[in-house]
MARMISE-406948 format. One record per residue (C-alpha): x, z, y. Coordinates in steps of 0.5 Angstrom, whole numbers, padded with zeros to 4 digits, always signed. Last residue first. Example, Ala and Ser with C-alpha at 12.3 -4.5 7.8 and 13.67 -1.06 7.14 Angstrom:
2
+0027+0014-0002
+0025+0016-0009
REM end
This chain:
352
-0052-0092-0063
-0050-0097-0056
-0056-0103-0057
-0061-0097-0060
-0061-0093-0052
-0064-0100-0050
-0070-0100-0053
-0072-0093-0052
-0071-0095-0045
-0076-0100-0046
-0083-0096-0042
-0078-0094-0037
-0075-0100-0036
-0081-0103-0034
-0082-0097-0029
-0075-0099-0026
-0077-0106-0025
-0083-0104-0021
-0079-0100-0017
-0074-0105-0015
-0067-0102-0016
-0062-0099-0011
-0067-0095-0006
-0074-0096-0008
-0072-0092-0016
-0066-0088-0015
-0068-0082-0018
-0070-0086-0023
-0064-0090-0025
-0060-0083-0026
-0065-0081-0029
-0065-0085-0034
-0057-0085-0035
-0058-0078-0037
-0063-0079-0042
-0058-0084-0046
-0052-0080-0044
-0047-0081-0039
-0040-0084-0041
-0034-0081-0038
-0031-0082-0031
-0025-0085-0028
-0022-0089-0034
-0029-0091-0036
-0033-0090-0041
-0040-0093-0042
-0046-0090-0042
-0047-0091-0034
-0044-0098-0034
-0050-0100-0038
-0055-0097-0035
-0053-0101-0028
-0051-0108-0031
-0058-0108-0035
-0063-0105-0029
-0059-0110-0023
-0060-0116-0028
-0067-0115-0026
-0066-0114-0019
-0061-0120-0020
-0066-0125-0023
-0071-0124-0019
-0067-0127-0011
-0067-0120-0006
-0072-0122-0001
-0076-0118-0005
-0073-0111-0003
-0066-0112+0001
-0061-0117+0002
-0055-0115+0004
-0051-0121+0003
-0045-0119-0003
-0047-0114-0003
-0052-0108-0004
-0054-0103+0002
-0061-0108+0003
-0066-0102+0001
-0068-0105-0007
-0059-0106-0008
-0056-0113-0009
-0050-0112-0014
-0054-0117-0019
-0055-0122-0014
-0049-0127-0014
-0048-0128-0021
-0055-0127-0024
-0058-0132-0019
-0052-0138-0020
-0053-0137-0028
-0060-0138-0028
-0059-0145-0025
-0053-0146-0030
-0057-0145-0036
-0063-0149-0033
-0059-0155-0032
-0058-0158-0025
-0051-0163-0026
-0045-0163-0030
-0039-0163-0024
-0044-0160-0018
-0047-0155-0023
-0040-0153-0025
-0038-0152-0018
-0044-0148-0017
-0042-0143-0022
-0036-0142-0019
-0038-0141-0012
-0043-0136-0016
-0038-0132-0018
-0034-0132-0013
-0040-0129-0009
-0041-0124-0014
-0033-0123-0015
-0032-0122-0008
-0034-0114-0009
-0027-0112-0013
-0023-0115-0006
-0027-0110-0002
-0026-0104-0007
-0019-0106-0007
-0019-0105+0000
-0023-0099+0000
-0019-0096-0005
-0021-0096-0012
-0022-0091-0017
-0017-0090-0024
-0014-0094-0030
-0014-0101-0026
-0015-0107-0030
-0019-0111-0025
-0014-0109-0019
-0007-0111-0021
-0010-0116-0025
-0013-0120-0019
-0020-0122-0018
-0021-0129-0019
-0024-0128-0026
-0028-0123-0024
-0033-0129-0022
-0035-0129-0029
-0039-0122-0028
-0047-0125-0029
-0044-0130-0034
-0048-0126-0040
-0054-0127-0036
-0055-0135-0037
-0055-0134-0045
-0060-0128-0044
-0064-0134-0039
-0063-0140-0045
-0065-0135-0051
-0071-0132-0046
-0074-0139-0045
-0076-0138-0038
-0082-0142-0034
-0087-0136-0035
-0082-0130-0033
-0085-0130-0025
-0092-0131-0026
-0092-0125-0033
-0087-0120-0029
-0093-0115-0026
-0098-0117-0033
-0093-0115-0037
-0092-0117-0044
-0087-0123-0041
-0083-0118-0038
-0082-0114-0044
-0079-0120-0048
-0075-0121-0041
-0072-0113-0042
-0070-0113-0049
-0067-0120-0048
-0065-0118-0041
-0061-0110-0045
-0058-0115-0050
-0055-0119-0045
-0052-0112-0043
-0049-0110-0049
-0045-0117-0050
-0042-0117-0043
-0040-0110-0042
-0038-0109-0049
-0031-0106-0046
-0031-0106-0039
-0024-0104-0037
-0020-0109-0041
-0023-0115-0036
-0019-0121-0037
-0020-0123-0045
-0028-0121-0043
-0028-0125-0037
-0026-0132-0040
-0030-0130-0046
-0036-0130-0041
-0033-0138-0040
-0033-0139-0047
-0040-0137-0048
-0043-0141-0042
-0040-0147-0045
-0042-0145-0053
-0049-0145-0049
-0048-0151-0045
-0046-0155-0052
-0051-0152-0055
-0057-0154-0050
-0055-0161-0051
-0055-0161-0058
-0062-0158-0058
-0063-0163-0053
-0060-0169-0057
-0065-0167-0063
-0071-0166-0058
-0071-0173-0056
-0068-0176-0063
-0075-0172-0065
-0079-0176-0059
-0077-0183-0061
-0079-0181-0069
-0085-0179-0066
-0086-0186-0061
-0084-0189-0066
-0089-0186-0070
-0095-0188-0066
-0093-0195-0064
-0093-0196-0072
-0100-0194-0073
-0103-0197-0067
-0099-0204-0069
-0103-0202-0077
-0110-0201-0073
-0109-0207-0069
-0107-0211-0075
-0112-0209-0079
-0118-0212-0074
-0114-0218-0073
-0112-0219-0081
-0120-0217-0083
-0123-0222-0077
-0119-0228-0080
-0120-0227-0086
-0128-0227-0085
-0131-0222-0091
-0138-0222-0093
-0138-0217-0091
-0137-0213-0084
-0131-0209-0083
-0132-0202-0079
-0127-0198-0074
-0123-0192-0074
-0127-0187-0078
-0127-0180-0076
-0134-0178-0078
-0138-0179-0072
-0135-0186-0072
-0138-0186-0079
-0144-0183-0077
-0145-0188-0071
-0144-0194-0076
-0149-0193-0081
-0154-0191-0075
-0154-0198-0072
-0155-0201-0079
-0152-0209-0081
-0150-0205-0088
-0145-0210-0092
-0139-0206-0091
-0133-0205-0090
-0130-0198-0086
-0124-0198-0084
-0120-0191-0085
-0114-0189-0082
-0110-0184-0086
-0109-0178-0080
-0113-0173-0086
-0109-0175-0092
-0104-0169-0093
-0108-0163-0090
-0114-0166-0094
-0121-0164-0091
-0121-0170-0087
-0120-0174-0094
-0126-0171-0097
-0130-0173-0091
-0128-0180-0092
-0130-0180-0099
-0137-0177-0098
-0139-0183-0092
-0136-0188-0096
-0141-0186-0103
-0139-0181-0108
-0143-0182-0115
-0144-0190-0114
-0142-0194-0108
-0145-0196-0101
-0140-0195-0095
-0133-0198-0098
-0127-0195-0095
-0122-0200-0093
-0116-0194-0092
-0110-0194-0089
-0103-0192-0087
-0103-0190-0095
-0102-0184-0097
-0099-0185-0105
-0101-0179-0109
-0106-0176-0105
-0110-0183-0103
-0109-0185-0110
-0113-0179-0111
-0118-0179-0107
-0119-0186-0109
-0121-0185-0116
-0125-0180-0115
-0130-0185-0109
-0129-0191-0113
-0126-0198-0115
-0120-0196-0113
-0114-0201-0110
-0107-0200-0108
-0103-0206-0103
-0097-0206-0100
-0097-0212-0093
-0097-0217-0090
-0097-0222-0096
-0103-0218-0100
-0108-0218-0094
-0112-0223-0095
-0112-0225-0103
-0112-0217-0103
-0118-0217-0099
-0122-0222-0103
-0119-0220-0110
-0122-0212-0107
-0128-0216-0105
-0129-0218-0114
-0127-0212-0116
-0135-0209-0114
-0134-0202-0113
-0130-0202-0107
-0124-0199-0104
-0118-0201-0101
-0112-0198-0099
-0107-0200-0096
-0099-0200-0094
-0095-0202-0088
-0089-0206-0091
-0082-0204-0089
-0077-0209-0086
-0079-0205-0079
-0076-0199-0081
-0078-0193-0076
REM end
């Protein structure tokens, strides 16, 4: 905020005599307006937004009280804070104008001291307000930085993965697709509503496309083989979960806890996790297995049964569903699978 500039005021009474009193008061402190009635000042009010108003009660035609509920009513002028001057010693006056929205009340005939303090403290509570926005915008501006720098990070390191592997095509950008499609499901289903409540989908979806970045550790010769594994190579293949998750880990280690990279670890290490304990790379079985693989387990899945691959054809739409049923409380989790089901319609549209 600009501490050079002046805080501004509006003051409002019919007798011109009290606004020479306030200006001659108030003038060197701060930028003041006048109005000698209730129309004329909700219009000043509108054109300039003063940081206040001091509102006299009794005037003809619209009376203080009338004013301030207009201004309440206004978009544009509804936050102005409204001091009420007035010459009225009454208990129920007061009442209804703090009632009203006022901020505080001035007694004439006016003590110039008491009118600087009680406009001071209004105008601090003002000043601290907005710096405390303007401080909470820079906030949200270097973390929307920050956040782009960790996502371009995440891209450049599944791009990694994309320049290595040949074999699997779109691998990484169709199966960020198919987790936003099933995150947003997730978030409309009572099942998932707990464990989704914390994820802010752009962050997680981003998170997912580094499921497979442990492949970088996995030679050429075998990443890029135009054909089955053997059982060697098959093992060598599997470390890439695990390697992944190294990996990721050695990036939080170096940058800290950020939710992009704590997400990342679990799609890494878990999404070859299979629902009866015979996946890789730890066994795990049923819940133990951490939420981010058995959802990514649905998405990787799919996606590699509608690919092409150099040991097989792609599987139709309908096929892959079947597929993913039949195996439904063995490979996957079966409340994931009845998600899937009621999205599948979805995922068929990101290959057409």
């Amino acid at each position: 905020m600009d501490e050079s500039k002046k805080n501004s005021i509006l003051i409002v009474d019919d007798e011109r005599s009290n606004i020479t009193v306030l200006r001659n008061i108030l003038g060197s402190l701060y930028t003041i307006y006048a109005s000698v009635d209730g129309e004329d000042a909700l219009e000043t009010a509108d054109e300039f937004v003063p940081d206040i108003i001091l509102l006299d009660i009794i005037m003809p035609e619209m009376d203080g009280f009338d004013v301030l509920q207009a201004l309440k009513k206004s978009e544009r002028t509804k936050d102005i804070v409204v001091i009420f001057i007035t010459g009225l010693d009454n208990p129920e006056a007061e009442e209804r104008g703090l009632t009203l929205g006022a901020a505080d009340f001035i007694s004439k005939p006016f003590n110039p001291t008491i009118v600087k303090l009680r406009v001071e403290l209004q105008t601090r509570l003002i000043n601290n307000a907005r710096a405390m926005a303007e401080q909470a915008q820079a906030l949200r501006g270097r973390t929307a930085h920050l956040l782009r720098v960790q996502h371009s990070a995440a891209n450049v390191l599944a791009g990694l993965v994309d320049k290595r592997d040949k074999i699997t095509g779109k691998h990484i950008e169709q199966t960020s697709k198919y987790m936003e499609i099933l995150v947003e499901a997730m978030k409309q289903d009572s099942r998932f509503k707990d464990a989704v409540a914390d994820w802010h989908t752009d962050t997680v979806v981003m998170a997912s496309r580094l499921h497979d970045i442990g492949k970088i550790t996995v030679s050429d010769l075998i990443l890029n083989k135009p054909g089955k594994f053997t059982p060697e190579e098959y093992e060598e293949m599997k470390q890439h979960a695990i390697q992944g998750e190294n990996i990721i880990n050695d990036v939080i280690a170096s940058s800290g806890k950020e939710e992009i990279f704590d997400n990342a670890k679990l799609f890494a290490g878990s999404h070859h996790e299979r629902w009866d304990g015979l996946g890789y790379p730890r066994g795990l079985a049923g819940k133990d297995i951490p939420f981010h693989g058995r959802v990514m387990a649905i998405a990787d899945v799919y996606d590699a049964l509608v690919s092409t691959r150099p040991y097989k054809e792609s599987y139709s739409h309908d096929k892959a569903c079947s597929m993913i049923i039949e195996n439904k409380g063995t490979q996957f989790d079966p409340d994931m699978v009845d998600l899937f089901l009621t999205v599948a319609d979805d995922f068929k549209q990101v290959t057409e």
